[in-house]
C-alpha positions in Angstrom: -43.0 -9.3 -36.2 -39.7 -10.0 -38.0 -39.6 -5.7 -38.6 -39.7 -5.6 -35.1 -37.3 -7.9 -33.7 -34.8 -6.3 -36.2 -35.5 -3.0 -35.1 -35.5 -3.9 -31.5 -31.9 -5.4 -32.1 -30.6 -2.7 -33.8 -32.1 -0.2 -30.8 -30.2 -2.7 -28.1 -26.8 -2.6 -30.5 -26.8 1.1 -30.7 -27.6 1.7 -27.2 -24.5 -1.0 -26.1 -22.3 0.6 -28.4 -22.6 4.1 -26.9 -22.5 2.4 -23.5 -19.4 0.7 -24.6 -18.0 4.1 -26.4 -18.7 6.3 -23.5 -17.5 4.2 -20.7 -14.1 4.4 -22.7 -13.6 7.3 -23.2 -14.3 8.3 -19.5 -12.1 5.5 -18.3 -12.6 5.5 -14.7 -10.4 2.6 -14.5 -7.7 4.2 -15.9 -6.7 1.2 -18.1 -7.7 2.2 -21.2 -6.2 5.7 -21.5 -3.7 4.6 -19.0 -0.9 6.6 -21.1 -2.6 9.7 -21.3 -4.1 9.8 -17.5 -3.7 13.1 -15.6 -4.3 13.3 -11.7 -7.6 15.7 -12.1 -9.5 12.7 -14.3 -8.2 9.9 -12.2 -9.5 12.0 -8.5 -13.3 12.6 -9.7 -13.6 8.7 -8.3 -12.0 6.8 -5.8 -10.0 4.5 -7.2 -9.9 3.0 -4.1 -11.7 0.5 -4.7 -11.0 -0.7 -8.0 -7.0 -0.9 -7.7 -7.4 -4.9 -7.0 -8.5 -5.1 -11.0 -6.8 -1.6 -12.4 -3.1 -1.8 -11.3 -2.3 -5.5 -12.5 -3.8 -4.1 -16.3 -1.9 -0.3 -15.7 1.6 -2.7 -14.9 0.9 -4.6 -17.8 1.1 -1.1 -20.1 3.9 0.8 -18.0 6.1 -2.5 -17.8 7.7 -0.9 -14.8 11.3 -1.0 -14.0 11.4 0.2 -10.9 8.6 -0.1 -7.8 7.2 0.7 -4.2 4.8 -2.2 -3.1 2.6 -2.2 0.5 -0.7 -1.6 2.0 -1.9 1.9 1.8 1.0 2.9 4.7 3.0 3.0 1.6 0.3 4.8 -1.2 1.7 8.4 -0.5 5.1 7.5 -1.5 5.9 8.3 -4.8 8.1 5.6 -7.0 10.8 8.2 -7.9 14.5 8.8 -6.6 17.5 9.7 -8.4 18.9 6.8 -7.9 15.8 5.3 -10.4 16.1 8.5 -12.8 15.5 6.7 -16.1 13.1 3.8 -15.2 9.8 3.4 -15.7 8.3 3.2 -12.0 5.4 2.6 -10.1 3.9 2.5 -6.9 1.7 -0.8 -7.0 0.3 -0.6 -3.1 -3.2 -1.4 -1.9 -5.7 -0.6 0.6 -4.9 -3.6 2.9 -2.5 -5.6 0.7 -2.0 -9.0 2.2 1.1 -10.6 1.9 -0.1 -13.3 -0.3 -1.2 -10.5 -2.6 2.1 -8.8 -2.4 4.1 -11.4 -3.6 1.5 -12.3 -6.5 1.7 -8.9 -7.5 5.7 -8.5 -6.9 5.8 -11.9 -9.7 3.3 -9.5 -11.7 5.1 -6.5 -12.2 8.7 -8.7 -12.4 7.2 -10.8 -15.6 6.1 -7.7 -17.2 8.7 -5.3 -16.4 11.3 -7.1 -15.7 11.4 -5.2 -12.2 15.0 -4.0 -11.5 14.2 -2.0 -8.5 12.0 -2.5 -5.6 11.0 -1.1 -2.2 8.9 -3.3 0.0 6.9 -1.4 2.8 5.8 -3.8 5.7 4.2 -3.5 9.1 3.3 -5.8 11.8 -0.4 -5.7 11.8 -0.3 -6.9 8.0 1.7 -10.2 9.6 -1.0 -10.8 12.2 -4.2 -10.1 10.4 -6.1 -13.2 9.3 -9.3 -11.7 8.7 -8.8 -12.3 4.8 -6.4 -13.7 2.1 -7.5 -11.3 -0.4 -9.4 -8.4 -0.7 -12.0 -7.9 -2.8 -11.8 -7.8 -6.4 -8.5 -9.4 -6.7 -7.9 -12.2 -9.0 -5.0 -14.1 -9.6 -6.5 -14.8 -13.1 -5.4 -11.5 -14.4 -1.7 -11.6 -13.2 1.2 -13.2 -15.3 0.9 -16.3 -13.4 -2.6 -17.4 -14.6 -2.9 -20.0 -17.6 -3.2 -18.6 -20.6 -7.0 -19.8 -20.9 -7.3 -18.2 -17.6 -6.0 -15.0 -18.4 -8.3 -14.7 -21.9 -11.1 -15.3 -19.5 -10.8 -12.5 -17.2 -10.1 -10.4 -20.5 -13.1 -10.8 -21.2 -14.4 -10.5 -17.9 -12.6 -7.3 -16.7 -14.1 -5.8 -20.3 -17.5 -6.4 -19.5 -17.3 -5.6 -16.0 -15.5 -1.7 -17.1 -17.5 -1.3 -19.5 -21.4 -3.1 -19.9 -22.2 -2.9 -16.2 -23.9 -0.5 -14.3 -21.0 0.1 -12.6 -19.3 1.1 -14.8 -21.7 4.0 -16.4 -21.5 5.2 -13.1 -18.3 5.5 -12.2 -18.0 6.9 -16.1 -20.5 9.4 -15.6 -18.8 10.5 -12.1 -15.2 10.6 -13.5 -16.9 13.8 -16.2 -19.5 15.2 -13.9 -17.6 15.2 -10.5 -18.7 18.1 -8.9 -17.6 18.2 -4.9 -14.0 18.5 -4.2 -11.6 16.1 -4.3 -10.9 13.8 -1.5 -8.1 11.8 -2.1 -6.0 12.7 -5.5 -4.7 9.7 -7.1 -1.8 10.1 -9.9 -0.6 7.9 -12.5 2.3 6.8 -11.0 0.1 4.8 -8.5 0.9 6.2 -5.5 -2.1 8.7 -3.9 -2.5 11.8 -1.4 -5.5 12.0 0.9 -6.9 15.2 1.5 -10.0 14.5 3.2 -10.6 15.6 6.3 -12.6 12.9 7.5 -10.4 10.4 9.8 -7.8 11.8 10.7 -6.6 14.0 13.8 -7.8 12.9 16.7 -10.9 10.6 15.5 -8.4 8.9 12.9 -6.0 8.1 16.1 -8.8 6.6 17.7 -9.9 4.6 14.8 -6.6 2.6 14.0 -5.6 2.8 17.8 -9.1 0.7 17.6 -8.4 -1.7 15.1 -4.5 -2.1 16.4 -6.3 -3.3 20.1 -8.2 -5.8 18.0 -5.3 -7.1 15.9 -3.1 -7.2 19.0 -5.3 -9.1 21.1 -6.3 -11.6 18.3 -3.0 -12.4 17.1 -2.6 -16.0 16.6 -0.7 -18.7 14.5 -1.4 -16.5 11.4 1.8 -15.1 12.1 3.6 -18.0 11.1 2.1 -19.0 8.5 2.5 -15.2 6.9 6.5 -15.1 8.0 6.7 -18.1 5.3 5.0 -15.8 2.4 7.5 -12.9 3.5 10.0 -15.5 3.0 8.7 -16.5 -0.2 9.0 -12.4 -1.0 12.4 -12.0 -0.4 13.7 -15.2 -2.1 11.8 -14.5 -5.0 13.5 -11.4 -5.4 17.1 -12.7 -4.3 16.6 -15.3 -7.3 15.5 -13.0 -9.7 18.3 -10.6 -9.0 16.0 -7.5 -8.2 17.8 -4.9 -6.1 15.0 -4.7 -3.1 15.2 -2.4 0.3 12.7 -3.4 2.8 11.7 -1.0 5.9 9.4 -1.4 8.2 6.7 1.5 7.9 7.4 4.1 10.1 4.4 4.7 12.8 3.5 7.6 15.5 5.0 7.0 18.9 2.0 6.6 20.6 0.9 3.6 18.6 4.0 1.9 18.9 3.0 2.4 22.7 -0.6 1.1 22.3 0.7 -2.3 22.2 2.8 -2.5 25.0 -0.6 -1.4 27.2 -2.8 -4.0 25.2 -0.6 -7.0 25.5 3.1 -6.3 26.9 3.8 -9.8 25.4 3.6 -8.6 22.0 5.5 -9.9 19.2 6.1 -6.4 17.7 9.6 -6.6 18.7 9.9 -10.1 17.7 9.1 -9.1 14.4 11.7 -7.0 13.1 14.4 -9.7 14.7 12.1 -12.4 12.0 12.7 -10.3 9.4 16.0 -9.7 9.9 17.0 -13.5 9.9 14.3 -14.6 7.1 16.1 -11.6 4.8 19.8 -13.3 5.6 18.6 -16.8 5.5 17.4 -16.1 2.2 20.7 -14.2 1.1 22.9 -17.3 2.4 21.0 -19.0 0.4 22.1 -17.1 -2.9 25.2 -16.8 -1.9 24.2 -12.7 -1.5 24.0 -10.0 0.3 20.8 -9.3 2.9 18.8 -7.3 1.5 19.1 -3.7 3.8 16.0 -3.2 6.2 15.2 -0.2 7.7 13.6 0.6 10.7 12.2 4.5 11.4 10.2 4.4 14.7 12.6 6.2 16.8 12.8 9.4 14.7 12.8 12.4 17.0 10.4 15.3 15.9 8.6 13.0 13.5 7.4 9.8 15.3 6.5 11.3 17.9 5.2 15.1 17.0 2.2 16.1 19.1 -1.0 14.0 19.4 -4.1 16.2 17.8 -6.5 17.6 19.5 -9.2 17.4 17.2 -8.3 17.9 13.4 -5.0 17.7 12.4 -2.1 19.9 11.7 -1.6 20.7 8.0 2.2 20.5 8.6 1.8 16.8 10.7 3.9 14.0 9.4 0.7 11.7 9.9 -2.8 12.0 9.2 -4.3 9.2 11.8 -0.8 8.2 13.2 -0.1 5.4 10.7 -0.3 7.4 6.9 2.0 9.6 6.5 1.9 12.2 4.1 3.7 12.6 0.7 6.5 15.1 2.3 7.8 11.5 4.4 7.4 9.3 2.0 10.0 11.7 0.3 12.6 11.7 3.3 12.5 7.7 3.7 12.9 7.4 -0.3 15.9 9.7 -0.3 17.5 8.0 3.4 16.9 4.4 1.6 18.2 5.1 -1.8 20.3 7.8 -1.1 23.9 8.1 -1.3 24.6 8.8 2.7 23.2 6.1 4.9 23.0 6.6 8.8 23.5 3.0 9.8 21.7 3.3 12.9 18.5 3.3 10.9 19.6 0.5 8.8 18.6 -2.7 10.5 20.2 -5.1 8.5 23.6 -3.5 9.4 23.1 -2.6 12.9 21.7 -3.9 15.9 18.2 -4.2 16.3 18.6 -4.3 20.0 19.9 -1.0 20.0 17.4 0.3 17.7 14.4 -1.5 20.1 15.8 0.4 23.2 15.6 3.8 21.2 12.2 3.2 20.3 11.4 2.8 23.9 13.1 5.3 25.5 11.7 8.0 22.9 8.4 5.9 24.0 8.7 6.3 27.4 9.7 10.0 27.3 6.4 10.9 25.0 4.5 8.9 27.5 5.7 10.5 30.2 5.8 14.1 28.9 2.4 13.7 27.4 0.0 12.3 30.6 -3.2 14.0 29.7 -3.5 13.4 26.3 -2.1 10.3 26.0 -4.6 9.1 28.9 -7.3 10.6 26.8 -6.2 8.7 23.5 -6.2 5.7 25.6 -9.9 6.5 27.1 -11.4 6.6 24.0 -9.7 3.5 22.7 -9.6 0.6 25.2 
């Protein structure tokens, strides 16, 4: 019996060391081949869904300098300028990042970097959703926060969970074996492209123009309560001395639209004229300068390009009206880091009224020019 048992053990330790050996060296986390990761091996899954437990461990390698942070409005942007030539940098946003995750994930990346650089990306909806704190696999136990004891514990954890589980070998055996094209290609700077063509056109309008009537009409005191975090946000980073540029992500005309026709007492305008005087309230208060906020809604022959009928454009600036593709992310990297500033897009500097009445007379014009397929769009939506 005793030959047995032995031999049974040393079946079950061979088989979990190959387990353990192969779901290495595949990696579909990406955090333990983090420095070697190329954008074919990291696409074969979607990492998706795993960036809650991967990007805290791939910040804690990098130790990024520079960084973009936001929900997945801002995942196409890619973390480089030449204004950050030099730094290591990072894009660190998620699918549907809260702004209580933002600001444990800005403290993150600032006590391993130290962060010097920053770019926040923030839209309205984020400050009236209340549907969840935090999404699903995040853990505050893994972040430089976390007790030390803590921390040791979701080690351990996040190596049995990437490794021994089920999981795991399948995600492992995915990231060699992928066969059917690529989706969404993810790179190692964090930020990701999605080439699917699933969602978006027409049926992606529809889909957030959906979710935007729900948000709208469900808005409640959440929106207080998440002004306070994005205050939190911005003193954090006036204390710490990190050079941060906030904008407000940039959105098709149409959509900006939608929520006048769901509830023309919105607080969408409200909102950047809160973020304006949280960001100087928190300068005053270290004796600095507001931090600049930029506002892109009222960009002629971007904003509000034609509504698709059907599938989309490969040259569109949106693929569902809300993510943009890699090619804007580019043009609001280079007009917020840039050398030459137009002030009129620079909210902290100008006048936000101004800037309102643009929006709504390039709104009204798109409206009116548009009839039939904006009266479609709305059809399918309300």
């Amino acid at each position: 019996m005793n030959h047995y048992i032995r031999q049974s053990l040393y079946v079950f330790a061979a088989l979990t060391t190959a387990i353990f050996v192969f779901t290495m060296w595949a990696d579909p986390y990406n955090i333990y081949r983090f420095g070697s990761a190329d954008a074919e091996r990291m696409s074969r899954i979607d990492q998706g869904l795993t960036m809650r437990l991967s990007k805290p461990w791939q910040v804690n390698q990098l130790k990024a300098e520079a960084a973009v942070v936001g929900s997945s409005r801002s995942g196409s942007i890619e973390p480089h300028n030449k204004q950050w030539q030099g730094k290591r940098s990072f894009n660190l946003s998620m699918a549907g990042l809260t702004l209580y995750e933002m600001l444990s994930t800005i403290e993150h990346a600032h006590a391993n970097g130290p962060l010097s650089d920053l770019v926040i990306g923030l839209e309205y909806e984020t400050f009236i959703a209340g549907d969840y704190k935090v999404g699903i696999g995040f853990s505050e136990k893994r972040l430089a926060a976390s007790t030390s004891a803590e921390f040791y514990q979701q080690v351990v954890q996040d190596f049995l969970i990437t490794t021994l589980t089920t999981s795991a070998i399948t995600r492992s055996t995915m990231a060699i074996n992928h066969r059917k094209p690529i989706t969404t290609r993810y790179f190692p700077d964090g930020h990701w492209e999605n080439e699917s063509r699933a969602w978006r056109g027409e049926s992606g309008y529809v889909s957030v123009g959906k979710n935007m009537a729900r948000l709208t009409k469900g808005a409640s005191s959440i929106y207080s309560e998440n002004l306070k975090t994005f205050a939190d946000i911005v003193e954090f980073c006036q204390r710490e001395n990190i050079k941060t540029t906030l904008f407000i992500s940039p959105e098709h005309i149409f959509l900006t639209g939608l929520r006048k026709v769901i509830n023309p007492r919105s607080n969408w305008k409200k909102f950047h004229r809160d973020l304006k005087n949280i960001n100087r309230k928190a300068a005053n208060q270290y004796d600095q300068q507001p931090f600049p906020l930029w506002g892109f809604n009222h960009l002629k022959g971007i904003v509000d390009e034609p509504l698709p009928s059907g599938d989309i454009d490969p040259g569109a600036w949106f693929r569902d009206g809300i993510h943009f593709h890699n090619k804007l992310g580019i043009r609001l990297m280079d007009q917020m880091l840039g050398e030459s500033h137009h002030r009129s897009f620079e909210l902290s500097q100008g006048s936000i009224d101004d800037y309102l009445q643009s929006v709504d007379k390039l709104q009204l014009h798109f409206f009116s020019n548009n009839q039939k397929v904006t009266a479609r769009y709305l059809a399918k939506i309300l």
